[in-house]
Each structure stands twice: as structure tokens, then as C-alpha cells.
C-alpha positions in Angstrom: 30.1 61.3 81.5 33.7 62.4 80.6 33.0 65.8 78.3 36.0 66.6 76.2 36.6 69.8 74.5 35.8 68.9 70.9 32.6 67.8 72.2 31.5 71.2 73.0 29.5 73.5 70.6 32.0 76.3 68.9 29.8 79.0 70.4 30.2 77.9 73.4 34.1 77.2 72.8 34.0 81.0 71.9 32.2 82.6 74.5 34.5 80.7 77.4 37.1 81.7 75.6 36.0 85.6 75.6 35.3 85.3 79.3 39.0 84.1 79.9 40.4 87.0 78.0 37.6 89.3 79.7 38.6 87.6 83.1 42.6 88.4 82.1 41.7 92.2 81.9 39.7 92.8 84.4 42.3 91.1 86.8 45.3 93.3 85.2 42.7 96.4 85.6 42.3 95.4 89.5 45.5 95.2 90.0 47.2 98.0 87.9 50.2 96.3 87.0 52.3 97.2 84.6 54.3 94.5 83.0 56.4 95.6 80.1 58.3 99.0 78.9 55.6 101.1 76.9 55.7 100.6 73.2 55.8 104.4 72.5 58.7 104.5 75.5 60.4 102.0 73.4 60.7 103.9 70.2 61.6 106.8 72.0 64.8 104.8 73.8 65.7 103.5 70.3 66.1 106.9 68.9 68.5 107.4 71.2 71.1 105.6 70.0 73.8 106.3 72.5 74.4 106.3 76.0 77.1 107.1 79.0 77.5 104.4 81.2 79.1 105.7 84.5 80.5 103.0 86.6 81.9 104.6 89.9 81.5 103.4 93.8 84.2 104.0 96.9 85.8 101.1 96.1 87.4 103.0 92.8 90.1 104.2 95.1 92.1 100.7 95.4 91.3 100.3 91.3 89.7 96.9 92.3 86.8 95.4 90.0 83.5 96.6 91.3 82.5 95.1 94.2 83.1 91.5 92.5 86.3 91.5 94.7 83.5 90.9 97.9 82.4 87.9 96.0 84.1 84.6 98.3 86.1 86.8 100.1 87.3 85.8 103.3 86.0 88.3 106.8 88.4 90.2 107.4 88.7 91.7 104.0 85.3 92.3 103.7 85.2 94.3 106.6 87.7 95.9 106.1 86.3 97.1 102.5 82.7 98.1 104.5 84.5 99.9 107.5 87.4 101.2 105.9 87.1 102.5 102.3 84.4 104.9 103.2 86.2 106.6 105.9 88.6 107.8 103.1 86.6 108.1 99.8 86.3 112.1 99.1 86.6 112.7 95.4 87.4 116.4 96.1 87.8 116.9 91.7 84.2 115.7 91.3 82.2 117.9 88.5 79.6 116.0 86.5 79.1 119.4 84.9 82.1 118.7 82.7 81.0 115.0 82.4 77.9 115.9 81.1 78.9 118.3 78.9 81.6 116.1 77.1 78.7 113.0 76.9 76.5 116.1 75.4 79.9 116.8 72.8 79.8 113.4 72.3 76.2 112.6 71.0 75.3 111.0 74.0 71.6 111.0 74.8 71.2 109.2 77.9 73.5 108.4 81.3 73.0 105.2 83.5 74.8 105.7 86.3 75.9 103.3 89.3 73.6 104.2 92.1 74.2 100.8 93.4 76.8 98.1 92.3 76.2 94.6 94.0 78.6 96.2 97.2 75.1 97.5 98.4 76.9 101.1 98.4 74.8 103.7 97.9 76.0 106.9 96.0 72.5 108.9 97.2 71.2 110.1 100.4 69.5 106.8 101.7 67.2 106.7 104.4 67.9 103.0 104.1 71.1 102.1 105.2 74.1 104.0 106.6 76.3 102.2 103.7 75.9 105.3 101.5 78.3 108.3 100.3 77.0 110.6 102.9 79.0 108.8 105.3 82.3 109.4 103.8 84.1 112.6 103.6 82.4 113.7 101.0 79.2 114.1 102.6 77.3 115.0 99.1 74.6 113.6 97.1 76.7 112.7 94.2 73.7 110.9 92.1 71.9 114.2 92.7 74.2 116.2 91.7 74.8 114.2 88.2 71.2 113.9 87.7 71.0 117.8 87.6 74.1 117.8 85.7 72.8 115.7 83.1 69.0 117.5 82.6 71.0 120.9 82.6 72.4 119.5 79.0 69.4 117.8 77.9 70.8 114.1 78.8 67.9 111.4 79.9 68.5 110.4 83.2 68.8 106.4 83.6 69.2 104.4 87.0 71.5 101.3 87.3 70.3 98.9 90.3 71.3 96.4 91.6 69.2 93.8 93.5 71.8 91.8 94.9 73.4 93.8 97.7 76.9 92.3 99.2 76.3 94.2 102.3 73.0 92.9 103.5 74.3 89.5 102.7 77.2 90.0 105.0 74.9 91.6 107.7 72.8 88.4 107.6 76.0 85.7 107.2 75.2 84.8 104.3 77.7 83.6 101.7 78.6 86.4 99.3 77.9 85.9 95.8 76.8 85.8 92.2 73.1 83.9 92.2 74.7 81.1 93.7 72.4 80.7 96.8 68.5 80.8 96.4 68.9 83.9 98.9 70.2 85.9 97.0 67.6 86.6 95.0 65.2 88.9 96.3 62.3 86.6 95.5 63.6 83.9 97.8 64.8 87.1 100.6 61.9 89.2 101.8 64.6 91.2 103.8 66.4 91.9 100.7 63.3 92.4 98.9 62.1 94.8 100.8 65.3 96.6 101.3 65.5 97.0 97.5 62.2 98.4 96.7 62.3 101.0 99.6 65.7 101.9 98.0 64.0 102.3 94.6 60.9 104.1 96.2 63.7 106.4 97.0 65.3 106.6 94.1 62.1 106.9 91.9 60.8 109.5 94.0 63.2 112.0 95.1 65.4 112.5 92.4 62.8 113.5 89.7 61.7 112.0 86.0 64.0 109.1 85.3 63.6 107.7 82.1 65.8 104.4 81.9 66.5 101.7 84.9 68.7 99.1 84.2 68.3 96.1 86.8 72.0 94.1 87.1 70.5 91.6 88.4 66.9 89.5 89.7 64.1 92.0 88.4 60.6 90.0 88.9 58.5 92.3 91.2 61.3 95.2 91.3 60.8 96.5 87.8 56.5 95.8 88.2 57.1 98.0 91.2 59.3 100.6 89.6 56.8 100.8 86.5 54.2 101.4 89.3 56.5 104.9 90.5 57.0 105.9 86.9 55.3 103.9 84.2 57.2 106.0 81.4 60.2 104.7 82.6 62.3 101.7 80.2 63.9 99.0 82.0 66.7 97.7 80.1 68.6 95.0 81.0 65.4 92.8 83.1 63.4 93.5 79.9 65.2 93.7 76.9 68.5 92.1 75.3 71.4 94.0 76.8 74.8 91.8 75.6 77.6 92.8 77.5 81.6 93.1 75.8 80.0 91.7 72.8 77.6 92.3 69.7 75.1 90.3 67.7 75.7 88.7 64.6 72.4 89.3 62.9 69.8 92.8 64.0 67.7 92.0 67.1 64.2 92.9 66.5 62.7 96.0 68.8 65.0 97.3 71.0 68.1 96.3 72.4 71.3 97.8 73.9 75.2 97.0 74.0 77.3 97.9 76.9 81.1 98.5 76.3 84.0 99.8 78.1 86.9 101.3 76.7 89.2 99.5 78.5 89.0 96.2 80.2 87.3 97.5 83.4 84.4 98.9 84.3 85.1 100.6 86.7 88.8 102.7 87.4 91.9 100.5 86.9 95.5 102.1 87.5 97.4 99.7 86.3 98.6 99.6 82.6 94.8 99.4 81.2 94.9 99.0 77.1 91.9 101.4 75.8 90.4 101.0 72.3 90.8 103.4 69.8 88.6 105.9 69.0 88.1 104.6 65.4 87.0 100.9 66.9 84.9 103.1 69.2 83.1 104.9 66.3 82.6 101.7 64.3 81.2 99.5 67.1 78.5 102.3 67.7 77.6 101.9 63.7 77.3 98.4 63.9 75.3 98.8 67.0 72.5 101.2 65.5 72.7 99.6 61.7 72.1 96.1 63.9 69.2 98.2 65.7 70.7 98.6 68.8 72.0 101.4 71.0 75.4 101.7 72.3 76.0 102.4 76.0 79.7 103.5 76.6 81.4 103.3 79.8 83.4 105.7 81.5 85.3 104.6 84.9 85.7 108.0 87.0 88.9 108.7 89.1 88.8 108.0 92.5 89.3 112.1 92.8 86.1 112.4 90.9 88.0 113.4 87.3 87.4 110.9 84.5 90.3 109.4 83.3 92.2 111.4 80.6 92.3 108.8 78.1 88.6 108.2 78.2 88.4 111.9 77.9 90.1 111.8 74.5 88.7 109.0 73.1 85.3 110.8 73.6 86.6 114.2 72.2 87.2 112.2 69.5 83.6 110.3 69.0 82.7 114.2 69.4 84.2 115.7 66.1 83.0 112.5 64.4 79.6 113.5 66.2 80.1 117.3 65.3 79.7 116.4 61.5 77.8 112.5 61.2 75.4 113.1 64.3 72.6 112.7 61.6 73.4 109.1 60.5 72.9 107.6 64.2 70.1 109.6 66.1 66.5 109.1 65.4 67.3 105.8 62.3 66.3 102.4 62.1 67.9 99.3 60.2 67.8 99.2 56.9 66.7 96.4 55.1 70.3 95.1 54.2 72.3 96.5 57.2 75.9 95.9 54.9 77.7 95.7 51.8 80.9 95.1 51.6 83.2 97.6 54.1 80.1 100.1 54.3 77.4 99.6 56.7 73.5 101.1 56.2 71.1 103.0 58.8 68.4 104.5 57.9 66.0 107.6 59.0 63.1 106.4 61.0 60.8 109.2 58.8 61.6 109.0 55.5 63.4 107.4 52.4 66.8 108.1 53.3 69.7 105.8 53.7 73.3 106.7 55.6 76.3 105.2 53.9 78.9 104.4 56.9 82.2 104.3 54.4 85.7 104.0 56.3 88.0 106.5 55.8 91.9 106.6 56.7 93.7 105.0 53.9 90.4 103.5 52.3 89.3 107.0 51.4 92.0 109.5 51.6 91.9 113.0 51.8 91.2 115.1 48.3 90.5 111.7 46.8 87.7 110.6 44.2 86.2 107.9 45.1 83.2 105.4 43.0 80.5 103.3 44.9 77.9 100.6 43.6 75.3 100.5 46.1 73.3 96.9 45.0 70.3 97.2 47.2 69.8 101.1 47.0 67.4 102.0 43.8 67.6 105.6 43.2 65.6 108.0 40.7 64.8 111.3 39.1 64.1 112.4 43.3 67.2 110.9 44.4 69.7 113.3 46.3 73.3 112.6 47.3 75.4 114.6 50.0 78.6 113.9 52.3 77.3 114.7 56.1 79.2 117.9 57.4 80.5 118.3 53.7 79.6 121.1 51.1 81.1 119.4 48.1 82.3 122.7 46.6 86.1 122.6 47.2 88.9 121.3 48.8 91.2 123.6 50.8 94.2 124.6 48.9 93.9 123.2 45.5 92.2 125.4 42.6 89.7 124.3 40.1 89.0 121.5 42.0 86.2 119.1 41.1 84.7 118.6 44.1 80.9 117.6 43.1 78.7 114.3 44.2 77.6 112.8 40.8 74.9 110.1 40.7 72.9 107.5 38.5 70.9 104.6 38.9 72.8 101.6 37.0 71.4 98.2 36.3 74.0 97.6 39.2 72.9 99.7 41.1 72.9 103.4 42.3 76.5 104.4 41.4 77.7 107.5 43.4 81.5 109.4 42.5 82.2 111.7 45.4 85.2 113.2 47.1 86.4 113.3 50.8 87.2 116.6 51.0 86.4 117.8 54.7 89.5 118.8 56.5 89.4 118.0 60.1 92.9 117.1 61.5 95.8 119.8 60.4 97.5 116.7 58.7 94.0 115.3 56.5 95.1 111.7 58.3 91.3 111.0 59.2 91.3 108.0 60.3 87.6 107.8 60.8 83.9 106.3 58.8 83.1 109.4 55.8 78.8 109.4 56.0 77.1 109.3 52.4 73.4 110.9 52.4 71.7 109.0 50.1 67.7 110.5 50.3 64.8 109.6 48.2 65.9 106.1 47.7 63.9 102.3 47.8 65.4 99.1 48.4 66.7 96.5 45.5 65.7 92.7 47.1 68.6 90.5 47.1 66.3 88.7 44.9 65.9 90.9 42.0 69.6 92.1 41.9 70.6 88.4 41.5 67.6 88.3 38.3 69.5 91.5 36.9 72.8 90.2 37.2 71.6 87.1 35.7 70.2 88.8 32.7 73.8 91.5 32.3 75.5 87.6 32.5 73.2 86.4 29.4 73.4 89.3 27.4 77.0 89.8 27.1 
């Protein structure tokens, strides 16, 4: 007789079911495998916020996109970019003191740097291959050396990986590229399989606490056996949302990171390379963190080891913007309505207080007054309004100056009159978002501001 599952008593439903579930855990318990980022390790990595991403390999010294040019090539180039380019890559400039300290300047809380691109260079003393910066001029452990760089400034220390490896492709003929052949995935390649997790046994070993890994490429059984060396550690891209060159419409729920250049390269391009401004650069990383997210910045190092000096003073200038609004973008969460208007919303993770991102230049001059409506901010007797970096006492130069934050709660809205008066740049041209404080605040659903407008509308 055919028994069918609605056949079967519901106690007896029940208890296979708890077996199943029992069966589950006791298999995961055997097998100690971790399978996901820790959900305390997550809310730590969003409170980050911001990140320096470090793209930088021996093929930097012809400006060529990172290893991508070994992608179809034909033979000869490719060996001569394995044979050659090493024999003359000696970045004799190289100080990730001063990098670190200028990603410390500019609020950045966590590096991911390039240990190895898809080339299958490695920028650390491998065991593993002899494909590695130690065989160059150079000679030095330059992933050590920015790891300890990086802790001496208090910076997280984050791993990018990548499973593909161009080189053991070429050493086993097999066509070189992009997940276009089942053999280059590890999966389907025990050679590269296992060449990848003794390179991240390395890695994960040797070179400390590392806090994120972010796997550019295949990551089933690499980041179960990286969670196995450090099971603090986050994986990023392999685990989470990680949009490149681009940004959500709409928040992401949990956490989730955006990866930018300045340019249009990753890595260091000589010709005529347009950079973004330092403004664009400042409002993407709001966007980013009132949409959730965190923002990891690239930098493309000189091949002499210096970073580029336009990508040094874009991030001098995310540092003075740092200096005075650090407070808006570390340790927040989204707020309920991440926008209104031109201003954008974060929020602090701990308590009732909202940041008001409003843009400055010639939307909020220098010295001038300016009124705000905030529709979905409800404010009371509690309520406390300040200007991030800003006493609101005076403005340089000018007597008897009114220079105070006034606030009340409207049927509207909290209304907030406050002036920009914090002179950073000898000409008071800045360019850059001014940070309302707005503490001790609740939120106004869309729904009930569109009852109180309806009943201002009846009334008048």
C-alpha cells in the first residue's frame, strides 16, 4: 500500500520532522563547517562604513588593466608578461606608512588589498609558487609590510583573492580566461583548487588577524575553508552584494559594499585618466551608507610604489570633510526615509538621532541663513539641533552676527533655521555636503504626513 504524507498522524509528521532538523545539526556539528559571515561580524563591518581598496601588481609598470590584458592573449605576450615584468618591477618609493596614514585622514576603516589579481602574482612570500614579488628586485614582502602599516593606524586588515589564477592556467595550456571554461573554476580544477587554498592557508596564517576577504571570483569551498582559519573573518564579495562602478536604487537589506575608483581604472593608468571630483566622491559615500552600504575606494599605486598625486588630493579632501562630518557615516544605519528632496538621512545605530546630508557650494553659501522642513523627522521638547564641526556662535569677521540653530516642530514638520558658518577654504567656496545633527527625534510615516497635509488643505 502506497502511504502518502497526509496519511500520516501529525505527531508523527512532527517528530520526523524534528529528527531532520536534529539530523541537520548534528551533521554541521561533525563537520564544523562554517557557512556564512557571523551576524555579530556583520554589524561590526557595517559600522565601518568605508574602505581603501588598493589595487597594485607588477604589471602596474606598463599602466595595463590588471592582469585582464592575459585574458585571450596570444604566447608570446604572455610570456613575455610572466618572464619579463618581474625581472624589472622594484617600486623603490614604496611607503604604506604614508598610505595608511592618509586612508586613516580620510575616515577609512578598513584596506583590501590585491594579494592576488587573476595574473596568479603574488605580492607575499609564497611557498607556493615562484610567481611572487620576492622574485623581483624588490625582494620584500610588500603585503606584510602594509598589513603592519595599516594595524599601526588602527585600519582592519582585509584580503582580496582571487581564485582564478592566469598563471596556472598557462602552466597547464589551458585557454586563459574569465569563467569561460568549466576549468577554471576551482571546483571543476583540483590543481587549482588546491593551489588556492594552500595560498590562503598562507595568507590566513602568517600574516596575523585579518578581518575581511573578498573572493573576485569562484568562492564555494574557498571561503568554508577560510572561515575554518579565521571564523571572525567577513567575506565580502562571495557572500554579500558587492556592485561594482555602480549603486542601488533602493537600500539593500544587511550588509552590502560598493567598490569605486576614482578614475576609470583600477589599477595605475598613465595616460590622460579623468578622476572624479572630490565633491562626487563625498556624495557617493553618503548615498552609500544612507542606502546601508559601505563604500570601498580605490587607489591605483605608482609603479615606484607612490600613489598617484591626484588620488592623493582627492583623499585630502574626503579628509577635511572627514575632520568635521566623521560622525554622520561611522557607526549609523538607514533611516527610515533615506531622502528628501537634495538632503539625504543616516542615522546613529544607538540612539534617536538623525544626520541631515545638506549640499553646500552655491546651495548653502557661506555666512548664509538657511530654513529646512524635514516631513518625516518629528521633533519635541528633547529635540536638539547642531551643525557637525560647527559651534553656531559666530562667523569670522562679521560683528553681531546671528549665528544660532533655531527649531520647532510644525504641522509640516520639524522646521530648523541655521547658518553655514564654518570657514574651511581661505575663499569660503565650500563646495562640499554641510551635516545637520538633529538628536532626539522619531519618524513621521509617509502616511500620516499625507493625513496632515490633507487636513492643513481642508482647513484653509
Amino acid at each position: 500500500m502506497k502511504i502518502v504524507l497526509k496519511d500520516l498522524p501529525l505527531k508523527f509528521l512532527l517528530k520526523i520532522k524534528f529528527l531532520a532538523i536534529l539530523s541537520l545539526l548534528i551533521t554541521s556539528n561533525l563537520t564544523g563547517q562554517q557557512t556564512s559571515n557571523k551576524p555579530e561580524r556583520e554589524q561590526w563591518f557595517m559600522d565601518m562604513g568605508f574602505g581603501m581598496f588598493i589595487h597594485w601588481s607588477m604589471d602596474s609598470q606598463v599602466g595595463a588593466v590588471i592582469s585582464h590584458s592575459m585574458a585571450g592573449a596570444s604566447e608570446d605576450y604572455l610570456k613575455r608578461f610572466i618572464t619579463e615584468l618581474p625581472k624589472t618591477f622594484n617600486p623603490k618609493k614604496f611607503d604604506p606608512n604614508e598610505w595608511a596614514v592618509l586612508a586613516k585622514l580620510a575616515g577609512m576603516k578598513y584596506v583590501v588589498f590585491t594579494t592576488k589579481h587573476h595574473s596568479g602574482f603574488c605580492m607575499w612570500d609564497t611557498k607556493t609558487t615562484s610567481f611572487n614579488i620576492l622574485n623581483t628586485p624588490f625582494k620584500r614582502d610588500a603585503t606584510r609590510e602594509i598589513f603592519d602599516a595599516f594595524r599601526k593606524q588602527g585600519i582592519a586588515i582585509g584580503i582580496y583573492f582571487s581564485p582564478e589564477d592566469f598563471h596556472l592556467l598557462f602552466e597547464k595550456q589551458i585557454p586563459i580566461g574569465r569563467l569561460q571554461n568549466p576549468l577554471h573554476y576551482p571546483a571543476n580544477n583540483p590543481d587549482l583548487m588546491a593551489l588556492d587554498k594552500a595560498q590562503i592557508k598562507e595568507l590566513l596564517s602568517n600574516y596575523g588577524k585579518i578581518d575581511v576577504m573578498f573572493f573576485d571570483g569562484p568562492a564555494e569551498g574557498l571561503k568554508e575553508y577560510a572561515w575554518q582559519l579565521q571564523p571572525d573573518l567577513i567575506v565580502t564579495r562571495g557572500q554579500m552584494q558587492t556592485p561594482e562602478q555602480n549603486l542601488p536604487d533602493k537600500p539593500i537589506p544587511g550588509p552590502w559594499e560598493a567598490c569605486f575608483t576614482m578614475g576609470t581604472d583600477w589599477q595605475y593608468k598613465p595616460t590622460n585618466d579623468p578622476h572624479k571630483s572630490g565633491t562626487d566622491i563625498i556624495n557617493m559615500l553618503i548615498e552609500i551608507r544612507a542606502k546601508g552600504g559601505n563604500l570601498l575606494l580605490n587607489v591605483g599605486p605608482k609603479p615606484d610604489g607612490e600613489i598617484q598625486i591626484e588620488q592623493e588630493a582627492l583623499l585630502r579632501e574626503i579628509a577635511l570633510w572627514n575632520l568635521v562630518n566623521q560622525e554622520g557615516i561611522q557607526n549609523i544605519r538607514p533611516w527610515e526615509i533615506i531622502k528628501e528632496g537634495d538632503n539625504w538621512f543616516t542615522k546613529s545605530k544607538d540612539n534617536n538621532t538623525v544626520y541631515a546630508f545638506i549640499p553646500g557650494g552655491r546651495t548653502w553659501k557661506y555666512g548664509e541663513r538657511k530654513e529646512f522642513i524635514f516631513k518625516t523627522i518629528a521633533g519635541n521638547d528633547q529635540t536638539k539641533v547642531s551643525i557637525l564641526g560647527y559651534a553656531s556662535e559666530l562667523v569670522e569677521y562679521k560683528q553681531g552676527f546671528d549665528a544660532e540653530i533655531y527649531s520647532t516642530q510644525t504641522p509640516l514638520g520639524l522646521a530648523i533655521s541655521a547658518v553655514n558658518g564654518h570657514r574651511l577654504y581661505t575663499n569660503n567656496q565650500w563646495p562640499n555636503p554641510v551635516v545637520l545633527k538633529i538628536e532626539n527625534v522619531n519618524f513621521i510615516p509617509p502616511k500620516q504626513i499625507l493625513e496632515i497635509k490633507s487636513k492643513i488643505d481642508g482647513a484653509k
